[in-house]
C-alpha positions as CSV (number, residue, x, y, z in Angstrom):
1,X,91.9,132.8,116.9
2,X,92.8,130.3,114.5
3,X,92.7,126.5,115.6
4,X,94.3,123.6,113.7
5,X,91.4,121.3,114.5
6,X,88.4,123.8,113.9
7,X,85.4,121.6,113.4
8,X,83.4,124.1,111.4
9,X,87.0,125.8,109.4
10,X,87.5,122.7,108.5
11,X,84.1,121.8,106.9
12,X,84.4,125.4,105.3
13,X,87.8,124.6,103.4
14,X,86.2,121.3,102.7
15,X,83.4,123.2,101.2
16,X,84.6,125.4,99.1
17,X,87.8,122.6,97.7
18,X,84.3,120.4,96.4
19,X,83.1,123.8,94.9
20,X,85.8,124.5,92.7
21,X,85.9,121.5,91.1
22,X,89.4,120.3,90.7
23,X,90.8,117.0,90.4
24,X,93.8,116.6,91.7
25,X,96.8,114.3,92.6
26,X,98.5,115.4,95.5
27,X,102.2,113.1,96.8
28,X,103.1,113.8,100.6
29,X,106.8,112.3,101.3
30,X,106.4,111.3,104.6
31,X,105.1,108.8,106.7
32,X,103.9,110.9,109.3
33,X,101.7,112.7,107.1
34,X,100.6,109.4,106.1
35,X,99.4,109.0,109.6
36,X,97.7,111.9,110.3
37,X,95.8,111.7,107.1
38,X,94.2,108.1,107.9
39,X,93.9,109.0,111.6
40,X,91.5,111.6,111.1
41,X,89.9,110.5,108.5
42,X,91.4,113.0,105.7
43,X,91.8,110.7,102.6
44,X,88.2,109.9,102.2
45,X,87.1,113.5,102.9
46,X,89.7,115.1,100.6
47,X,88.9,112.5,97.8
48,X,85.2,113.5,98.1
49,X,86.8,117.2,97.5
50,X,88.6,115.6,94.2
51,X,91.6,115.5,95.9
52,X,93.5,112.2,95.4
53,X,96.6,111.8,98.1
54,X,99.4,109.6,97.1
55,X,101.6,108.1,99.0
56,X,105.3,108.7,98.3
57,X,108.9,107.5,99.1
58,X,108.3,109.0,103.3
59,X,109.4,105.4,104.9
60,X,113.6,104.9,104.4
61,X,113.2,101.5,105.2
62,X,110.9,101.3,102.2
63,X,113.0,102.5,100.3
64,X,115.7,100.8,101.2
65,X,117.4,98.5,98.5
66,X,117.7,94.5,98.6
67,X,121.3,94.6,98.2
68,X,121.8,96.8,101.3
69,X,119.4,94.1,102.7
70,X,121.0,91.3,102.0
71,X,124.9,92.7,102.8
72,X,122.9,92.4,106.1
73,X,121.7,89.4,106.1
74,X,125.0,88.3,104.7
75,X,127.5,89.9,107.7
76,X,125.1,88.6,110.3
77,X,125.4,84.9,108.5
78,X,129.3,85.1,108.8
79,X,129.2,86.1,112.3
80,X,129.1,89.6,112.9
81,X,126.3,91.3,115.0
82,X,123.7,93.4,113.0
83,X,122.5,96.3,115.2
84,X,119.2,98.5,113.3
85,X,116.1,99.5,114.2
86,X,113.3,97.1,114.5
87,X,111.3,98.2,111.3
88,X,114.7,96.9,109.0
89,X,114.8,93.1,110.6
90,X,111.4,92.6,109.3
91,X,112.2,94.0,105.7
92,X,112.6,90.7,103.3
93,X,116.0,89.8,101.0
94,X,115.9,87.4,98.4
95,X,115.4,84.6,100.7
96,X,115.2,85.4,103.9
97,X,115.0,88.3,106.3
98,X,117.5,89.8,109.2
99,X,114.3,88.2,111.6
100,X,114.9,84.8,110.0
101,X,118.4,84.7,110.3
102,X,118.0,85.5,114.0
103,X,115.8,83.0,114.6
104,X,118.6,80.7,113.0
105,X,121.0,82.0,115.9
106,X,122.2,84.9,113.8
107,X,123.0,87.9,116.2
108,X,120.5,90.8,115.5
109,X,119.9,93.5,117.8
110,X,117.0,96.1,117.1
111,X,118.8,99.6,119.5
112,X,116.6,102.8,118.9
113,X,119.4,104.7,117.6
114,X,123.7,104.3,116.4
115,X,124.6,105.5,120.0
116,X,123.1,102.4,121.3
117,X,125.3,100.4,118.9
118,X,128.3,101.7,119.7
119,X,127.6,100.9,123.3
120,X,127.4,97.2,122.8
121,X,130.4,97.1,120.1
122,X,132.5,99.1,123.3
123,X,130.7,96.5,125.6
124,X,132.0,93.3,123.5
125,X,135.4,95.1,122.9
126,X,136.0,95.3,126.7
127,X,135.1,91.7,127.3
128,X,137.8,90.9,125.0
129,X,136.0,89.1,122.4
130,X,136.4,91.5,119.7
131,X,133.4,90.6,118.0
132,X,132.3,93.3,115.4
133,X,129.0,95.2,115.3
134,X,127.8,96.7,111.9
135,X,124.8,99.6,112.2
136,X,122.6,99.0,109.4
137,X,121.7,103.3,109.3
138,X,118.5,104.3,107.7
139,X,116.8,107.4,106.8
140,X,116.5,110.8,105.1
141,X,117.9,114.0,105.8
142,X,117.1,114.2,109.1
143,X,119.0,110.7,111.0
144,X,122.0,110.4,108.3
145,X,123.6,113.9,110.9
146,X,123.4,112.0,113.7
147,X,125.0,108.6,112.0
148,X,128.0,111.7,110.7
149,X,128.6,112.7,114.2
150,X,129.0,109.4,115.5
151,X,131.9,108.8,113.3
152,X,133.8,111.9,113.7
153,X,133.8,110.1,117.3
154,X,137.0,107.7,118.2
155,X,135.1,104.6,117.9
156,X,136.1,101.1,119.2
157,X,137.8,99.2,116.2
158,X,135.4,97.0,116.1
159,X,132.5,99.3,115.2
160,X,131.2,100.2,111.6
161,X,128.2,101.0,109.7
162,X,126.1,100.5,106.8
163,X,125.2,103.1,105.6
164,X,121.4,103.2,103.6
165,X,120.7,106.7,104.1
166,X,118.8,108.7,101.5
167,X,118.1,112.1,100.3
168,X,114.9,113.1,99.7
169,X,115.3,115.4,96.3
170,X,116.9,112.7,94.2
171,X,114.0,110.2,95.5
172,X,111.5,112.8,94.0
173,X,113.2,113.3,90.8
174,X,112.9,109.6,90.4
175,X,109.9,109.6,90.5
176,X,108.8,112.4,88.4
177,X,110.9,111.5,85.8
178,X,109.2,108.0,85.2
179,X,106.4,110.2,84.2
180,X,104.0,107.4,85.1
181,X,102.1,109.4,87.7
182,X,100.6,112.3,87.2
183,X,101.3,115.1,89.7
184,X,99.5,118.8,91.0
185,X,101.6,119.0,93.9
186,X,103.5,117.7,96.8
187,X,103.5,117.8,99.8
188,X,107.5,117.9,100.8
189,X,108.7,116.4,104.7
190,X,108.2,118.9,107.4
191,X,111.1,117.5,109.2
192,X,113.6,117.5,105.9
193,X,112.7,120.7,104.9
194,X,113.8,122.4,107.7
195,X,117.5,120.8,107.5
196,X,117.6,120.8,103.9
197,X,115.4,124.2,103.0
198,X,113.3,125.5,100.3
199,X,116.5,125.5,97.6
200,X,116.5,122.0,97.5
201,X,113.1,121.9,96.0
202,X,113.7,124.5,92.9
203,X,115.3,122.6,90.6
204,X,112.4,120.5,90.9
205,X,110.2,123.0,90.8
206,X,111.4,124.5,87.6
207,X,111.9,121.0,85.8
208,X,108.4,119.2,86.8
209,X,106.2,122.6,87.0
């Protein structure tokens, strides 16, 4: 039977990848990948293989622009409460950050998903205060559905978002057409692919090799 964490496969495939003698440069586009390669220990064993992993454009916040940061930064400065995850407050603008402007009294609230914002802009609208709440929405392919169902929802007038979602294929196309790295492969988002399938890659395929 075959077992994802087979000592002695593992040391096989690592064998015979340092026997063929390739150097390669290999892009995963995820941050979970990420993870799992430093975790166990992959990078330096695959590097010993000739096998250089690269880290791509896996973290949305990462990737997230400083205008978008600093329309945040700017809302929550005029008043209006800034609800996003906690990864985004620490994310720098220009000047300052969403963590800063907290700390200056701004109102910033870190909620695990848009659901949670939508609760506390319901909450404040009941109370009679009206006070607005903007979501700051990040990700790829995978969160941007769940910020789309939210508002095809009849949501409280004071309620809206910001949107910063991105799509992975346009991200990678970037990238590969600056032509400053030079690629054998990637490794595409487990997660995205399986909203977005396999067609979303040929184009790529086709125009990169």
């Amino acid at each position: 039977m075959f077992h994802l964490r087979d000592k002695e496969l593992s040391k096989l495939i690592a064998k015979n990848l340092k026997d063929m003698g390739m150097e390669l440069n290999i892009m995963h586009v995820c941050g979970t990948h990420q993870d799992t390669i430093v975790k166990f220990g992959l990078d330096t064993i695959l590097k010993e293989c000739g096998v250089n992993i690269i880290q791509g454009p896996g973290c949305p916040v990462c990737v997230t622009t400083p205008e978008e940061i600093e329309m945040g930064i700017k809302l929550a400065e005029s008043g209006v409460t800034i609800a996003t995850f906690g990864d985004m407050v620490r994310v720098p603008g220009a000047e300052k950050s969403l963590q800063s402007v907290k700390a200056g009294g701004g109102d910033i609230r870190v909620v695990y998903g848009i659901n949670e914002a939508v609760e506390l802009a319901e909450k404040f609208y009941r109370e009679g205060n009206g006070k607005e709440v903007v979501f700051m929405a990040v990700g790829f392919e995978t969160t941007a559905p769940a910020t789309a169902a939210v508002l095809l929802r009849e949501l409280p007038e004071n309620f809206s978002v910001v949107s910063c979602h991105r799509y992975i294929p346009p991200a990678l196309v970037r990238i590969l057409g600056m032509g400053e790295i030079a690629l054998d492969g990637i490794i595409d988002p487990g997660h995205v692919s399986v909203i977005i399938g396999a067609k979303a890659y040929e184009e790529i395929s086709r125009q990169y090799g």
